[in-house]
LOVEXSE-152961 format. One record per residue: residue number from 1; residue in one letter; chain; x, y, z of N, C-alpha, C in turn. Coordinates in steps of 0.05 Angstrom, whole numbers, plus 5000, padded with zeros to 4 digits. Last residue first. Layout:
BEGIN
    n  res  chain   nxx   nyy   nzz  caxx  cayy  cazz   cxx   cyy   czz
  NUM    A      A     X     Y     Z     X     Y     Z     X     Y     Z
...
***
This chain:
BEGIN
    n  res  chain   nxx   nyy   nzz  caxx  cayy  cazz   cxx   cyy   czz
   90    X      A  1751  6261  6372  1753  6279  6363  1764  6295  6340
   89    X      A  1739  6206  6369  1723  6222  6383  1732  6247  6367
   88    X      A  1781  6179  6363  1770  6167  6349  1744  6191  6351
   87    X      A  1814  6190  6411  1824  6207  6389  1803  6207  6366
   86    X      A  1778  6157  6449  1784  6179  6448  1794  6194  6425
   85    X      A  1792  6106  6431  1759  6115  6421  1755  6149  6431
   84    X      A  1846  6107  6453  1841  6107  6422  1812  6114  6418
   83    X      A  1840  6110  6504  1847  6126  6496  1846  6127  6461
   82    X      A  1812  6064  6508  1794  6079  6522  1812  6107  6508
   81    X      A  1845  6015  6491  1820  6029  6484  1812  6047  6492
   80    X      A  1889  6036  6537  1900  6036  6514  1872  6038  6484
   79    X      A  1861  6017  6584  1872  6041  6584  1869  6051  6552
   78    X      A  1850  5953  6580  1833  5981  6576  1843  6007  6580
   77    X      A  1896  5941  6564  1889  5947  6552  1859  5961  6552
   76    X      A  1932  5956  6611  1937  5972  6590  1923  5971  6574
   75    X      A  1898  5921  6649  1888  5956  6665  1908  5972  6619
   74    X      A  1914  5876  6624  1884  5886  6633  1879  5906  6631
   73    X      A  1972  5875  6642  1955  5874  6616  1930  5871  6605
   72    X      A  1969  5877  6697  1981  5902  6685  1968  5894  6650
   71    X      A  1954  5844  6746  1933  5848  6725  1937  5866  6707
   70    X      A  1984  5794  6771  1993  5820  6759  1969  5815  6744
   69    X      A  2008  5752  6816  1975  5764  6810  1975  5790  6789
   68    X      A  2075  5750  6814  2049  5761  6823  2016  5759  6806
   67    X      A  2111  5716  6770  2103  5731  6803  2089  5736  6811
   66    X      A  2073  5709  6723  2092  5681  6738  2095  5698  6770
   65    X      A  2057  5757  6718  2040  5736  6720  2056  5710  6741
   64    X      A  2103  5783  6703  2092  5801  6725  2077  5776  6727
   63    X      A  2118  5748  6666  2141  5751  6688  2118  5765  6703
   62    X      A  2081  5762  6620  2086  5734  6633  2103  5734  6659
   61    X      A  2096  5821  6620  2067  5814  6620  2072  5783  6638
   60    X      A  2155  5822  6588  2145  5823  6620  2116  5820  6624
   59    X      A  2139  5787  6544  2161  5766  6569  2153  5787  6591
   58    X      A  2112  5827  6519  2093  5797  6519  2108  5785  6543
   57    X      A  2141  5859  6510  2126  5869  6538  2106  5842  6538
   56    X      A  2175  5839  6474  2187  5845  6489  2165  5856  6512
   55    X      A  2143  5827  6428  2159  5812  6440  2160  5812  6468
   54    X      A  2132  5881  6402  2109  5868  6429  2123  5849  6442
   53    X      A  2168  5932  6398  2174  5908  6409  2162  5894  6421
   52    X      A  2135  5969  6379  2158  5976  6370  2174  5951  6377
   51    X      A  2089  5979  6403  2083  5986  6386  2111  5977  6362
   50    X      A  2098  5963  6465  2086  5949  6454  2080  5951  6418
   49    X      A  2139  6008  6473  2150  5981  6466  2132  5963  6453
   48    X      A  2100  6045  6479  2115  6048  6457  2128  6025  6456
   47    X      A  2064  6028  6516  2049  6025  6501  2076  6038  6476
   46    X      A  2101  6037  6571  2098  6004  6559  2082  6014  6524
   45    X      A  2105  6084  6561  2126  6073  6556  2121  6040  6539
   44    X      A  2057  6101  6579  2061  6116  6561  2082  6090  6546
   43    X      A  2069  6077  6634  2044  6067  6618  2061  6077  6599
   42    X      A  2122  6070  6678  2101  6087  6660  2094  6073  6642
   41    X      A  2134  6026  6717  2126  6055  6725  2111  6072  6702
   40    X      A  2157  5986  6687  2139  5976  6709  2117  6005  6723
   39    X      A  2189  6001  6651  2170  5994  6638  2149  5984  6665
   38    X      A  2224  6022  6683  2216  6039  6669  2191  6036  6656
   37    X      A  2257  5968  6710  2242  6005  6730  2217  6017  6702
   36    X      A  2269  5950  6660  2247  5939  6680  2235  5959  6696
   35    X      A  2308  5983  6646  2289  5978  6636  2267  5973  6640
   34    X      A  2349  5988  6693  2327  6010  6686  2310  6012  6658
   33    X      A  2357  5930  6687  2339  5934  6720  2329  5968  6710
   32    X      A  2386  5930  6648  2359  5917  6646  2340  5915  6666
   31    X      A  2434  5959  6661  2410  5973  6639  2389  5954  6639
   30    X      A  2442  5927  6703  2442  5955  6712  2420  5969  6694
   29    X      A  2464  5887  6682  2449  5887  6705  2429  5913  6704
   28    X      A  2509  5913  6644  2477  5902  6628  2462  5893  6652
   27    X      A  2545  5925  6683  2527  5951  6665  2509  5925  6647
   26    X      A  2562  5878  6706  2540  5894  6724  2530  5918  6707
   25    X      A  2573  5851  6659  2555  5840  6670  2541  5863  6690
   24    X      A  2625  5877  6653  2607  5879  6631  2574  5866  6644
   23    X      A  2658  5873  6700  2641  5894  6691  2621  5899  6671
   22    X      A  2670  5815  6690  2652  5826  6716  2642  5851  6712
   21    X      A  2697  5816  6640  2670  5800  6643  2651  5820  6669
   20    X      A  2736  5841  6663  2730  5856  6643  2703  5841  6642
   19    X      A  2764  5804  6697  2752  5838  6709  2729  5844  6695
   18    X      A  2769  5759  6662  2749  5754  6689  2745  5793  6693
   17    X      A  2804  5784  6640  2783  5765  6621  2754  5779  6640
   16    X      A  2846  5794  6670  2834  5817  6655  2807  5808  6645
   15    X      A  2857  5735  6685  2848  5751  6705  2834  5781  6701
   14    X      A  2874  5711  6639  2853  5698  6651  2838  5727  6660
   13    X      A  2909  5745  6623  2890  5742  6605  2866  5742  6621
   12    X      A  2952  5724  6672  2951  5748  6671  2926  5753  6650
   11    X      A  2962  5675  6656  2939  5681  6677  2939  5711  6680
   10    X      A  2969  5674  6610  2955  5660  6604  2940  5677  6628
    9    X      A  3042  5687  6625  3012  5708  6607  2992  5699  6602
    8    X      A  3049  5668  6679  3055  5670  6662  3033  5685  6655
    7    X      A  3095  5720  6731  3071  5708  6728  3068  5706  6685
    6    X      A  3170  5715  6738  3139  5733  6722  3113  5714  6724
    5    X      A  3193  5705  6796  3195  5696  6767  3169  5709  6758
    4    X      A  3238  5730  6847  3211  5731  6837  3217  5722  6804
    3    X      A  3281  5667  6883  3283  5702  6863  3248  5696  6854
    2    X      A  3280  5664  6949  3275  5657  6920  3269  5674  6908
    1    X      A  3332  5678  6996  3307  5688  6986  3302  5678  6958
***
């Protein structure tokens, strides 16, 4: 029977490397799919990123476009007037 010899420590690195990568990847999957959920479902929301990160609802605005027919930065910004000539109102 050939005696067992230790695996060396390079691949033992490797292989923690690789776990530790694979998990890190499915929790930022995970938080950018309940970003996307979040910003695709409530208005309220998009109009705080827009206030706080337009950057950031300028790339989904273009992504809903590049996919679909998306008319979501239409319907926010007449939403988004319609509610300001409101406060403007009272």
């Amino acid at each position: 029977m050939l005696p067992k010899t230790p695996k060396p420590a390079l691949w033992r690195f490797i292989k923690n490397s690789a776990k530790t990568l694979f998990v890190l990847e499915a929790v930022c999957f995970a938080a950018s799919y309940g970003l996307y959920y979040r910003m695709n479902t409530d208005q309220d929301f998009r109009r705080y990123i827009n206030e706080k990160y337009p950057y950031a609802l300028e790339y989904y605005y273009k992504i809903g476009e590049i996919v679909g027919d998306s008319k979501v930065r239409e319907v926010d910004a007449n939403y988004w007037a319609t509610t300001a000539e409101q406060f403007k109102k009272e």
